[in-house]
C-alpha positions as CSV (number, residue, x, y, z in Angstrom):
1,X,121.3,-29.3,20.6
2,X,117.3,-29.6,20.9
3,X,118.0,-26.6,23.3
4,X,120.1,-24.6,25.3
5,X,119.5,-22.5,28.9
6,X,121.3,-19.6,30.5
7,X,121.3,-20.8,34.4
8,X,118.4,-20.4,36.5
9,X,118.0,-17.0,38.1
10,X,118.6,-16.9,41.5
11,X,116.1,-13.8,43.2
12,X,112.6,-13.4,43.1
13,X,111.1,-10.9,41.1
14,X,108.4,-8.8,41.9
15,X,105.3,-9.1,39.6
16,X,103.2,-6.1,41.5
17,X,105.3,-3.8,41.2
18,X,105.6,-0.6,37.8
19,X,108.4,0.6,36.9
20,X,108.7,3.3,39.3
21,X,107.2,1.5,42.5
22,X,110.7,-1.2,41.9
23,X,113.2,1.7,41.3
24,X,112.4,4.4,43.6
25,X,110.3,2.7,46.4
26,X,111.4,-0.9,47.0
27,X,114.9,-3.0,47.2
28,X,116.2,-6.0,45.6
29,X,118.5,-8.4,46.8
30,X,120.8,-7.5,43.6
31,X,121.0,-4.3,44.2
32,X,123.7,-2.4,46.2
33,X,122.7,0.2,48.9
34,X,123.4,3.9,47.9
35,X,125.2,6.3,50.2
36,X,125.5,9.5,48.2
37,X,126.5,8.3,45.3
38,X,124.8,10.6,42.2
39,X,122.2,8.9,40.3
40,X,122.4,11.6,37.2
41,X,125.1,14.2,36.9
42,X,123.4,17.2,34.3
43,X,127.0,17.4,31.9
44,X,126.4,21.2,31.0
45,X,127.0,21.7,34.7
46,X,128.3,19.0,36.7
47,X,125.1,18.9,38.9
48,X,124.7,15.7,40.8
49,X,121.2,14.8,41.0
50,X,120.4,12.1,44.0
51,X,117.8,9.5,44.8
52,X,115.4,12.7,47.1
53,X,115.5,14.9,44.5
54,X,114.9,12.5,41.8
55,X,111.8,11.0,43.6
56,X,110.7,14.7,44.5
57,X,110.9,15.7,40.4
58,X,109.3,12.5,39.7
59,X,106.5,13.1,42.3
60,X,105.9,16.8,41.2
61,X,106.1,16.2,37.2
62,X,103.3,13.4,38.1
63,X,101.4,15.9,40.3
64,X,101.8,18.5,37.7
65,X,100.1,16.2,34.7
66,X,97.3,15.2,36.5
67,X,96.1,18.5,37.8
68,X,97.2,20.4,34.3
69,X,96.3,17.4,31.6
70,X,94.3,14.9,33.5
71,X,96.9,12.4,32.9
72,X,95.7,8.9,34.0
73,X,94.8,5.2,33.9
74,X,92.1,4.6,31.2
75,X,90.3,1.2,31.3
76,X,89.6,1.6,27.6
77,X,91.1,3.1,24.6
78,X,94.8,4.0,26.8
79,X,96.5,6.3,24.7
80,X,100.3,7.2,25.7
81,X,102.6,10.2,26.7
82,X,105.1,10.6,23.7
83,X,108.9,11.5,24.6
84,X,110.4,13.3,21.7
85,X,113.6,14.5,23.0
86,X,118.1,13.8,23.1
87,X,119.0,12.3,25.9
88,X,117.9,15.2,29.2
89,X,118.3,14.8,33.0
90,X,114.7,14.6,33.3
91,X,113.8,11.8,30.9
92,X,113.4,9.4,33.6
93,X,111.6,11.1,36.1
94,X,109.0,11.9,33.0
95,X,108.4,8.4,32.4
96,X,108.0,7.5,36.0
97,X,105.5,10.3,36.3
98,X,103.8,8.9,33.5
99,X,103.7,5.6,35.1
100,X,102.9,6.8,38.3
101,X,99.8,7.9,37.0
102,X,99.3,4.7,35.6
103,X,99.9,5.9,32.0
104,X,101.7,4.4,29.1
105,X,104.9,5.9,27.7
106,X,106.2,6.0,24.4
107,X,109.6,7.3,23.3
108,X,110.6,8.8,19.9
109,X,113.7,9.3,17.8
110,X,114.1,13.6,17.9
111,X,115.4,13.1,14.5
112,X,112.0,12.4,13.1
113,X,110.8,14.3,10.2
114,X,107.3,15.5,10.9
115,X,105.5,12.3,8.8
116,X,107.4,9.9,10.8
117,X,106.9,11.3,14.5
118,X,103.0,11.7,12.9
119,X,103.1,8.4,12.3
120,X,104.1,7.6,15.4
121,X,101.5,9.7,16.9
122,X,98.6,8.2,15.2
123,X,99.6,4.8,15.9
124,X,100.0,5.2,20.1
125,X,97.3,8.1,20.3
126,X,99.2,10.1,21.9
127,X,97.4,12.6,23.8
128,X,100.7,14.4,25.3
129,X,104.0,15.1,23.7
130,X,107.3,15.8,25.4
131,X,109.4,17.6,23.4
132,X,113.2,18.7,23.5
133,X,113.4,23.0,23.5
134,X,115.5,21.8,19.8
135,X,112.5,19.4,18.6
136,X,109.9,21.3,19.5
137,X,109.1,22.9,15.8
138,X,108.5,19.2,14.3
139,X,106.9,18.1,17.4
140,X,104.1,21.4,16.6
141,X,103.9,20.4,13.0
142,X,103.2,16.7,14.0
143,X,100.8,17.8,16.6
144,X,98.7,19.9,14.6
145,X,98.1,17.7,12.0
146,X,96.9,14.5,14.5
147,X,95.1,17.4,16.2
148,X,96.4,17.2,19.2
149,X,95.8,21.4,20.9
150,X,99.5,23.2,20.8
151,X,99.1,23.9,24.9
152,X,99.7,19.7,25.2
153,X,103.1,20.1,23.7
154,X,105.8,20.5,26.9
155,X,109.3,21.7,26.3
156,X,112.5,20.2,28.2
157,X,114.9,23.0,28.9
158,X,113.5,26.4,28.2
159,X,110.7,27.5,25.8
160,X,109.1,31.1,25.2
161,X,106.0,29.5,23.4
162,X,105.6,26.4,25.3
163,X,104.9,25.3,28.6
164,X,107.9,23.7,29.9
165,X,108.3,20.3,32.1
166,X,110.3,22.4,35.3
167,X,107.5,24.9,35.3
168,X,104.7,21.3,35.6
169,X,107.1,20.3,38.1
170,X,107.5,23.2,40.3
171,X,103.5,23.2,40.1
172,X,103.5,20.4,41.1
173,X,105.2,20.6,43.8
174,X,103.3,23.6,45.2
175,X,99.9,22.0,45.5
176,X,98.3,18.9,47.1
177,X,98.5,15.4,45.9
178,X,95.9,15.1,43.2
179,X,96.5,11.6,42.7
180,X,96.4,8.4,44.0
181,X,99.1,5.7,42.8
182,X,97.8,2.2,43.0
183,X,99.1,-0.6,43.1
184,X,99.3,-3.5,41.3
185,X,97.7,-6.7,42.4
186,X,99.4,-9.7,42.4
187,X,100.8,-10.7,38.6
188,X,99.7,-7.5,37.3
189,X,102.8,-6.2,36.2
190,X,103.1,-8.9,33.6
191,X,100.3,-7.5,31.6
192,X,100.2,-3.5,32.8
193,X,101.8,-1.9,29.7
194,X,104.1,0.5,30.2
195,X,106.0,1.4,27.3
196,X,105.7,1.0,23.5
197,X,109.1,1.2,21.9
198,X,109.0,0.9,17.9
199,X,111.0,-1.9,16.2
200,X,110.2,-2.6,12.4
201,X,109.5,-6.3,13.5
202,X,109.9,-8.7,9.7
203,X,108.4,-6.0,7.1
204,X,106.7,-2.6,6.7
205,X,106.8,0.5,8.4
206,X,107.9,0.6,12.1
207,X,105.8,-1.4,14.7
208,X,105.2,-0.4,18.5
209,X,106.5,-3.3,20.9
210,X,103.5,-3.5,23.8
211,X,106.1,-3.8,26.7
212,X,104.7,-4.8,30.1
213,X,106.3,-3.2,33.5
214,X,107.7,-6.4,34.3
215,X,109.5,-7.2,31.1
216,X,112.4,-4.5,32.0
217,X,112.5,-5.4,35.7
218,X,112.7,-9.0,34.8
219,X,115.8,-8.0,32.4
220,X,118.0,-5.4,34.6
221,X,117.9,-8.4,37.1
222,X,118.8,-11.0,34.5
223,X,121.9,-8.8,33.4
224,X,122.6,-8.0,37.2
225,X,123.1,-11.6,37.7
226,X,124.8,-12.0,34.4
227,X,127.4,-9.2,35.6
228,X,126.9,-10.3,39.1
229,X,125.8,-7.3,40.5
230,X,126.7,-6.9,43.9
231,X,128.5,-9.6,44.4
232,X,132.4,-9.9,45.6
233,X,133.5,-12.1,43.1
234,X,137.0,-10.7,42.2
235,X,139.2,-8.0,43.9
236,X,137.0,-4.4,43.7
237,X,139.2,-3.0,40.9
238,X,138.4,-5.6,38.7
239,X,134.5,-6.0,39.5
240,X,132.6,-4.7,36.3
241,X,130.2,-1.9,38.2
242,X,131.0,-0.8,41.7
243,X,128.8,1.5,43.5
244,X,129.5,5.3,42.9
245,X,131.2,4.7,39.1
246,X,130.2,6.9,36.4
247,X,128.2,5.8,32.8
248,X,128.5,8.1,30.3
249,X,124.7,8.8,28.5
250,X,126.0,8.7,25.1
251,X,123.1,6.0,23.7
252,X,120.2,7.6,22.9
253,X,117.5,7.0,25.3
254,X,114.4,6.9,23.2
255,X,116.4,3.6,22.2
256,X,115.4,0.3,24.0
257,X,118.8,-0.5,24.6
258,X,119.6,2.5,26.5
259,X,115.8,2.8,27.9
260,X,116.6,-0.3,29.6
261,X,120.6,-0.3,30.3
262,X,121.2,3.3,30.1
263,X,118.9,4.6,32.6
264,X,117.0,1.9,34.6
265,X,120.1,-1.0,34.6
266,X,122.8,1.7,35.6
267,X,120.4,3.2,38.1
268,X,120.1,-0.3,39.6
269,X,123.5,-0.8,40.0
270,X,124.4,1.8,41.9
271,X,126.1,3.9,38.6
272,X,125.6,8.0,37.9
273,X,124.8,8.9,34.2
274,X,125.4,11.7,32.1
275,X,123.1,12.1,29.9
276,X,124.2,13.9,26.7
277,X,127.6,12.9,27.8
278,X,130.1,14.2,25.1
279,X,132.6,11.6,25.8
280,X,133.8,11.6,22.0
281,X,129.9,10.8,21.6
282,X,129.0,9.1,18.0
283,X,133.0,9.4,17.0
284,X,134.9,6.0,15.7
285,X,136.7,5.9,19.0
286,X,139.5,3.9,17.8
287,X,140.9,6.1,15.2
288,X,138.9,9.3,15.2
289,X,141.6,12.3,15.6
290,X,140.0,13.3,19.0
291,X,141.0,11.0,20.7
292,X,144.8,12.1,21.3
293,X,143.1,14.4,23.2
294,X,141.8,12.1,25.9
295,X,142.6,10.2,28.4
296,X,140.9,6.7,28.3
297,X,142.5,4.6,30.8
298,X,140.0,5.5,33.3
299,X,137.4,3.5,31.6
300,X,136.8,-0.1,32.7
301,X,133.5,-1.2,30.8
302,X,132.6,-1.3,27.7
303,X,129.8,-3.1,25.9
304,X,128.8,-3.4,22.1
305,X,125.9,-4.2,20.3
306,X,124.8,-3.9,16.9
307,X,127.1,-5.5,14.8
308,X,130.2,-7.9,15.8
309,X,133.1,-7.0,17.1
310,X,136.2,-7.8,14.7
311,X,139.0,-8.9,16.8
312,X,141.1,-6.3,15.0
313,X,138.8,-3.9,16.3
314,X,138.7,-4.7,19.7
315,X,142.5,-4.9,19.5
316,X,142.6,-1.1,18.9
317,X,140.2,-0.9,21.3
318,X,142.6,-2.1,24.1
319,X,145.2,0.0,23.4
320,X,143.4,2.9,23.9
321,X,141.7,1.6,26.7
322,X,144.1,-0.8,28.4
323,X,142.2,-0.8,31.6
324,X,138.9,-1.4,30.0
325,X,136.7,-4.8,30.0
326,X,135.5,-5.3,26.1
327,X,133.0,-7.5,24.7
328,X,129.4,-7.9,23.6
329,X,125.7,-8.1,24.1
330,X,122.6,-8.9,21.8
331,X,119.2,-8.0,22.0
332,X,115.8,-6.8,20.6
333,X,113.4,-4.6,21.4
334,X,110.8,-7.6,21.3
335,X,113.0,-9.5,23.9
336,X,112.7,-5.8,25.9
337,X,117.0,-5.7,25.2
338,X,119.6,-8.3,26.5
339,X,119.4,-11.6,25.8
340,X,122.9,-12.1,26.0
341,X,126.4,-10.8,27.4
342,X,129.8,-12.0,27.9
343,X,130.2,-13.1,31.2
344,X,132.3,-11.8,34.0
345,X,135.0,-14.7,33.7
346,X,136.2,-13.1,30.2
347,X,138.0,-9.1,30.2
348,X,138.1,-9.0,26.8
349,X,134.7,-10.9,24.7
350,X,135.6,-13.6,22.8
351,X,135.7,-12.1,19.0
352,X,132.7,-11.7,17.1
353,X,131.1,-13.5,19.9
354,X,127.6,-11.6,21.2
355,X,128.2,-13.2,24.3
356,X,126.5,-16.2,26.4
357,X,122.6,-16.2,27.3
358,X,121.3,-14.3,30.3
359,X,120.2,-16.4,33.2
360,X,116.3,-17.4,32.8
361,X,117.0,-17.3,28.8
362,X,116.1,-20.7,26.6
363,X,117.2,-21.0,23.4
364,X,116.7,-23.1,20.2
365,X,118.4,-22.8,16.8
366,X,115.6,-23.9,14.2
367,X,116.7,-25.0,10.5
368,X,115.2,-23.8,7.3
369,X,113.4,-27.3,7.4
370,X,111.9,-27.1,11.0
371,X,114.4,-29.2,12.5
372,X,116.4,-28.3,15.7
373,X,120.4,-27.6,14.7
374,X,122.8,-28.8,16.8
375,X,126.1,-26.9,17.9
376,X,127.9,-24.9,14.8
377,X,125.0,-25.4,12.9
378,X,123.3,-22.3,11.7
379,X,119.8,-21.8,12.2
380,X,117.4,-19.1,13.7
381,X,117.8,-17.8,16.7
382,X,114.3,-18.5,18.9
383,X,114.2,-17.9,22.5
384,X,111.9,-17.8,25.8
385,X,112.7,-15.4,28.0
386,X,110.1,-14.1,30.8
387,X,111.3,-10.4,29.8
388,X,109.7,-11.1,26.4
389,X,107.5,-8.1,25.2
390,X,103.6,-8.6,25.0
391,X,103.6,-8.2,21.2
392,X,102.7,-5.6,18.7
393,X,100.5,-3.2,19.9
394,X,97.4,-3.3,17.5
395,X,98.9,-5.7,15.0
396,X,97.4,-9.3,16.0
397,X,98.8,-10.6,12.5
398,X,102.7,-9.3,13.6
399,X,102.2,-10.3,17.1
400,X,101.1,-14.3,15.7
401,X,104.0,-13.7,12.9
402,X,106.8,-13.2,15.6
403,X,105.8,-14.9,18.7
404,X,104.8,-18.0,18.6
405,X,104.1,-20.8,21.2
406,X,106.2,-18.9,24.2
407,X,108.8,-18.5,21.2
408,X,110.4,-15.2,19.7
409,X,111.6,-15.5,16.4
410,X,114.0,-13.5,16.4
411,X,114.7,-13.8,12.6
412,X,118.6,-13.6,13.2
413,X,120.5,-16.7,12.0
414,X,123.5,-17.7,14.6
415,X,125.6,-20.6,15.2
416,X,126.2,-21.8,19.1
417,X,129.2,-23.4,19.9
418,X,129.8,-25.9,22.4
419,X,130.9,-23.2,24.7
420,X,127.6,-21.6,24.4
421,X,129.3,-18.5,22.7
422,X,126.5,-17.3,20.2
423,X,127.8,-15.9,16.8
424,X,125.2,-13.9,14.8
425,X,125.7,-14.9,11.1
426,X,122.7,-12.9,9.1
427,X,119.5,-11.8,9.3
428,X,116.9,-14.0,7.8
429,X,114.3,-11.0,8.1
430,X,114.6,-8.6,5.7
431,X,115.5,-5.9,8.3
432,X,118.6,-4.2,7.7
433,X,120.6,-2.8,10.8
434,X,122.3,0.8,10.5
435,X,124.7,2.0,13.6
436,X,121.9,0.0,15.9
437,X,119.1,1.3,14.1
438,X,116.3,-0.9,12.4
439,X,115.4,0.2,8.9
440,X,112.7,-1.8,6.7
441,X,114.1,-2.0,3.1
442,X,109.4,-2.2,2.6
443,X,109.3,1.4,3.8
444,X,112.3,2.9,2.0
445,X,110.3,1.2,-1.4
446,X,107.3,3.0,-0.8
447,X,108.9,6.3,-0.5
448,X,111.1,5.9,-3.8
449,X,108.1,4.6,-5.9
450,X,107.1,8.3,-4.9
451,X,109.8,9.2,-7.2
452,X,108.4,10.8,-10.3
453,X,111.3,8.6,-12.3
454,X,110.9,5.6,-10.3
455,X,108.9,2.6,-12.0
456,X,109.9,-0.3,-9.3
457,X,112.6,-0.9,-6.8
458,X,114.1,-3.1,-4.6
459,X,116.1,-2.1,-1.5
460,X,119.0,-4.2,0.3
461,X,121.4,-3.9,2.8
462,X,125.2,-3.7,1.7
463,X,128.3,-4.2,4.0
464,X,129.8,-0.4,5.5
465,X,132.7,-0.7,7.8
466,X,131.4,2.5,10.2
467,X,127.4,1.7,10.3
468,X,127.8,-2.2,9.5
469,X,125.3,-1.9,6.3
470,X,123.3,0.8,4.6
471,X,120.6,0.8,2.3
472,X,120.9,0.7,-1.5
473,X,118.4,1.3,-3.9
474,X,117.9,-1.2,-7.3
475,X,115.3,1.2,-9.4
476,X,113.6,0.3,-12.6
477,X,112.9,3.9,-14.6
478,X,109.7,5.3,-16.0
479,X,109.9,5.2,-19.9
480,X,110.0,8.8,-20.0
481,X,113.3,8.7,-17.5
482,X,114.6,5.8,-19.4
483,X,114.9,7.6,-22.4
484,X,116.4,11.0,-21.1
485,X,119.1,8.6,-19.7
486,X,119.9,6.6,-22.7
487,X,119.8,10.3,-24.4
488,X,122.3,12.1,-22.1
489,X,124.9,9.8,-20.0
490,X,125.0,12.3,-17.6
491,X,121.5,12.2,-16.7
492,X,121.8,9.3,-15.4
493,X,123.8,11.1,-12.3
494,X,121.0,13.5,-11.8
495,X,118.4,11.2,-11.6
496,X,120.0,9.4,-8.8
497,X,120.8,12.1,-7.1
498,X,117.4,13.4,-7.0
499,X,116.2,9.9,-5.9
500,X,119.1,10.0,-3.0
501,X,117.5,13.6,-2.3
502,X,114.2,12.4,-1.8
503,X,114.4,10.2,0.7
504,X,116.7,12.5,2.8
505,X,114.4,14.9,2.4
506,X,111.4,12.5,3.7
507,X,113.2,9.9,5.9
508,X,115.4,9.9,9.4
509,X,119.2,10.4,8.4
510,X,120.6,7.1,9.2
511,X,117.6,5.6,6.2
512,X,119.6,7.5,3.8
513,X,120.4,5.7,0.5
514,X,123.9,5.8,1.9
515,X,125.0,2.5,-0.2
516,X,123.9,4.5,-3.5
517,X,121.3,3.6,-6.5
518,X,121.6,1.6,-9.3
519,X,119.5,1.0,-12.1
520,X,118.3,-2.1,-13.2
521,X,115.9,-3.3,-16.3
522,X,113.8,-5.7,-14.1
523,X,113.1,-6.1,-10.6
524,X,113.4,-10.3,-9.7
525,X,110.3,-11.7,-8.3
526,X,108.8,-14.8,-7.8
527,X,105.4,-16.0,-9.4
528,X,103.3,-14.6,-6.8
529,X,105.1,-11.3,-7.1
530,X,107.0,-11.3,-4.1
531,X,110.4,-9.3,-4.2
532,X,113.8,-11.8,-4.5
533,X,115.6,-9.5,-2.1
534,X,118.3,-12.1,-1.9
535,X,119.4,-11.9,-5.8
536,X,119.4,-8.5,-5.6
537,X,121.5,-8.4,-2.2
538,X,123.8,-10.5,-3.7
539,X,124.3,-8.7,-6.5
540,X,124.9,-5.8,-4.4
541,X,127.5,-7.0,-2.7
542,X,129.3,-7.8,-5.6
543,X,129.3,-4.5,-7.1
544,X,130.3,-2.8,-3.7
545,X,133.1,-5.7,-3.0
546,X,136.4,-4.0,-3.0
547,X,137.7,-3.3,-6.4
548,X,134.6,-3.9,-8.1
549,X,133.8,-0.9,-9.1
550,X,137.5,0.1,-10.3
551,X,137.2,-3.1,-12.3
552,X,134.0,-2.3,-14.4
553,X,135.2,1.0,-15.2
């Protein structure tokens, strides 16, 4: 299986056109035609937003920027607009102002403690922040200490202290164009950036994906041919979107995956979202209490990605959504999201299965020797793709590291059957995946060695039936810990539970040291000093393996 191609696609795509300039002033053969159909509906009051309003908001937050915050294209040193907000109604329409003004966007996790969105900051230069009314104390905090003046901090929803993005939008509105869009020439959009979305790439701390303008209209057209989009390919109550259907917003959009196929692929296909939707939002559908209370038979699509599917799962899934089409996707943020999907011939995905690739996709499986697999051989996942991101931004070494020759390595190791069904069977990085969400075992380190108590440590992934994996910590004690341990039994507890506390207390809540600590005498490494994760993951799954623990009791 030297390699293997999702089928040609079959439209042209524009390569002059942002973001914006595609969505809300051009067509596409894929794309149906609107009527009246709502392209957001605000869930705290039912409000249907359509296309005039949504360009007029877009238009008048643009206007606003430029005239308030000079907000523009730079030809050197472009520094971005950072979106640090829960899913809002006017998300989109602030990063197609950005864009129309020829800016770059980045979007941020609100759940950021103030080091990480400083981080953040510092590495995009922001210049602007965006801020949720219920972010906007961390977002200060962040500000002041990249320097950034409090007035550039702009509040969705309401704000007593801050400016707020309706008022820039209503002022906007109110006075004359003070800008000129442009327009892209010919091939432009391949190289324009428009977004930096952070991924932790192999190791460290998080890494911003340079994301061109073409990337995501290259992908919402793959995956609108993949879904086939517009065409009449089975009797309308079985086609997977129709024009006028509902999505619910419950993926947060600082996310690529929902960036890409909450707002922009929905929006395409003729679908309203909700953002903030609280359709049992972040619940385990399938047995969560809740859901007695609702009635799930009106849903009729629903995709995964993440972590497989277990066919039990997806059995429980069908019962409580019998009318529902099930199955899976896979992506990256360095493949700006889908590569693959089930296809439209399948209602239910085939188990485990992350789906076939997307048309215009290649893909190779490579062996730990360099050699080419063939089918149901495992390997690692390497693909072409012309929605491929530029690279890191500002990281040469990462960028060389991970995309190589045309090639993304994606460092995922899958099997591909003869049926093309691709099964993801580890990660050969050392990135561990919580509920979606990437987490570098290198960054967790460097916070615990900050632990007074903490001599060396090691951090793996092991197995969690709700989040897929979660982090445990091996740590080596300080002498002086050591001996209050070997002292006192019960110390032991205390110290953990102080090392557990520190990283909450510094870290996102999904980088919790949810799989535990456990000490160790020695941290495995290998002559040059570099950390045998796999031992240690290993031996992690063996003390967390289902009666293990009862057993060494």
């Amino acid at each position: 299986m030297p390699e293997i191609s999702g089928v040609p696609l079959d439209t042209a795509i524009p390569d002059n056109l942002t973001i914006p300039q595609f969505f809300l002033d051009s067509h596409h053969p894929r794309r149906p035609v609107r009527t009246d159909a709502p392209w957001l509906i605000e869930n705290e009051t039912g409000r249907h937003i359509g296309f005039e309003e949504i360009r007029a908001r877009t238009f008048g937050l643009a206007n606003g920027l430029s005239l308030r915050y000079g907000i523009k294209e730079e030809e050197v040193d472009q520094s971005a607009v950072l979106i640090f907000s829960p899913n809002h109604v006017d998300y989109a329409p602030a990063i197609w102002a950005t864009h129309r003004l020829g800016g770059i966007v980045s979007t941020a996790n609100p759940a950021y403690t103030v080091g990480e969105l400083l981080y953040q900051i510092q590495v995009v230069k922001a210049t602007l922040i965006i801020a949720h009314s219920s972010s906007l104390q961390t977002a200060l905090d962040a500000a002041i200490a990249a320097g950034i003046p409090s007035d550039r901090i702009i509040a969705f929803g309401e704000s007593s202290c801050q400016p707020t993005v309706e008022s820039i939008i209503q002022f906007g509105l109110r006075n004359e164009p003070a800008f000129v869009e442009r327009r892209l020439k010919k091939g432009e959009a391949k190289t324009k950036v428009a977004l930096l979305c952070f991924s932790s790439g192999t190791t460290g701390k998080p890494k911003a994906v340079t994301i061109s303008h073409y990337a995501p209209i290259v992908n919402i057209i793959q995956m609108a041919q993949q879904i086939k989009v517009n065409e009449n390919y089975a009797p309308w109550k079985d086609q997977r979107f129709r024009l006028g259907d509902i999505a619910a917003g419950v993926l947060p959009f600082y996310h690529i995956y929902a960036l890409v196929v909450g707002i922009h692929l929905m929006t395409f296909c003729g679908t309203g979202s909700t953002p903030n939707s609280a359709t049992l939002q972040g619940q385990q559908t399938y047995n969560h209490p809740a859901v007695k209370n609702y009635d799930l038979s009106g849903i009729r699509y629903l995709i995964c990605g993440a972590a497989p599917l277990s066919a039990e799962l997806v059995h429980q899934l069908t019962k409580i959504m019998p009318n529902a089409q099930i199955g899976q996707g896979y992506g990256l943020t360095e493949s700006c999201t889908s590569i693959s999907l089930y296809p439209t011939d399948q209602k239910i995905g085939v188990p485990g299965s992350a789906g076939q690739l997307n048309p215009g996709v290649v893909a190779r499986v490579v062996k730990s020797d360099g050699s080419l697999a063939g089918y149901n051989e495992p390997g690692e996942l390497r693909v072409k793709s012309p929605s491929l991101a530029l690279g890191y931004w500002g990281n040469e070494p990462a960028t060389r590291e991970t995309f190589v020759d045309g090639w993304l390595c994606t460092g995922d190791e899958v099997i591909i059957r003869e049926d093309n069904e691709i099964f993801i069977v580890d990660r050969l990085k050392e990135i561990m995946k919580v509920r979606g969400f990437q987490v570098a075992p290198a960054e967790l380190e460097g916070c615990i060695l900050d632990h007074p108590d903490v001599a060396d440590t090691c951090v793996v992934p092991v197995p969690d039936d709700y989040s897929g994996e979660v982090p445990l910590a091996f740590v080596v004690l300080h002498v002086s810990a050591a001996t209050r341990v070997e002292k006192d039994p019960r110390e032991a507890d205390k110290v953990k539970a102080s090392i557990m506390k520190h990283v909450t207390d510094n870290k996102i809540a999904y980088k919790s040291l949810a799989g535990g600590v456990e000490f160790i005498d020695v941290i495995p490494k290998n002559p040059s000093g570099k950390l045998l994760r796999r031992l240690l993951r290993d031996r992690a799954r063996q003390l967390k393996a289902p009666g293990a623990l009862k057993a060494k009791m």
